[in-house]
C-alpha positions as CSV (number, residue, x, y, z in Angstrom):
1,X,107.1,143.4,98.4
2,X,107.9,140.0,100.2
3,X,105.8,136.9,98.7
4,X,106.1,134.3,101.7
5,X,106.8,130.2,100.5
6,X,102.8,129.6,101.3
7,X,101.9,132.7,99.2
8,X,104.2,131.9,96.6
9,X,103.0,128.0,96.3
10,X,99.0,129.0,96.5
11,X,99.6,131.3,93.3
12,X,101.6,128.8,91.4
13,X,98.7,126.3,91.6
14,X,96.8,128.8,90.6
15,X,98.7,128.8,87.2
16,X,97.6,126.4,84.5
17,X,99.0,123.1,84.8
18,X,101.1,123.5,81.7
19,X,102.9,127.1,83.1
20,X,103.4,125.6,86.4
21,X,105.1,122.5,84.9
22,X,107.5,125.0,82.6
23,X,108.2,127.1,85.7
24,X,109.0,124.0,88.1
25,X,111.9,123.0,85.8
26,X,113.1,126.4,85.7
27,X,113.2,126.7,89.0
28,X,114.8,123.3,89.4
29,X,117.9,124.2,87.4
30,X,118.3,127.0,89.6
31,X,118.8,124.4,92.7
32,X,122.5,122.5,93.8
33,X,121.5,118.6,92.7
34,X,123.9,117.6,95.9
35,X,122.4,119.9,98.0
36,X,118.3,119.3,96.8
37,X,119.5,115.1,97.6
38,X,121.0,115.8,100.9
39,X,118.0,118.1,101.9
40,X,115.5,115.5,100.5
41,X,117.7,112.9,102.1
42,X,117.3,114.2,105.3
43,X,113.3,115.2,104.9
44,X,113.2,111.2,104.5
45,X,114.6,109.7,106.9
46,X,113.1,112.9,109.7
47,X,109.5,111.6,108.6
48,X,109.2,108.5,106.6
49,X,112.0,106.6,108.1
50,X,111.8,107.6,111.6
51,X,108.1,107.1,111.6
52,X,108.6,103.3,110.2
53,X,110.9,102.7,112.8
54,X,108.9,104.0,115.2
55,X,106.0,101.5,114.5
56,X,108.7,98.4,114.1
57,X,110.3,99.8,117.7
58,X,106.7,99.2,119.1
59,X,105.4,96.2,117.4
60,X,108.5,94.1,116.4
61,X,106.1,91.1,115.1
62,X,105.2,93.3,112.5
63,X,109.2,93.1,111.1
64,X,109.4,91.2,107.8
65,X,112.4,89.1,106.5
66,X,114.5,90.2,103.3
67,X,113.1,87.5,101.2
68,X,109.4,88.8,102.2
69,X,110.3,92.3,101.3
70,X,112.0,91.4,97.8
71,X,109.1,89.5,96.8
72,X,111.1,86.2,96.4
73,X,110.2,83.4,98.7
């Protein structure tokens, strides 16, 4: 029997929140720390980054200096 990424997620929320924390770490040991950044990496900058860009690109008023974004004035 194949469980599909959906199916398997649905049924681990399912699980109490203790059990699904023990079974996320052991999954996570099972996962390349390089690999898990670069993929993660990557996610970001496809959604998060690209989409911030996208709203700068189109409204470049809304572009803030490096003293307004480090708090500092």
């Amino acid at each position: 029997m194949t469980v599909s990424e959906s199916e398997f997620y649905e049924v681990g929320m399912s699980l109490p929140a203790d059990v699904r924390k023990h079974v996320a770490l052991r999954l996570l040991e099972t996962v390349d720390p390089d690999e898990a950044f670069h993929l993660a990496s990557e996610a970001w900058l496809r959604t998060e980054a690209a989409a911030a860009y996208d709203r700068l690109k189109a409204d470049p008023k809304t572009a803030r200096s490096r003293q307004q974004t480090s708090g500092s004035a």
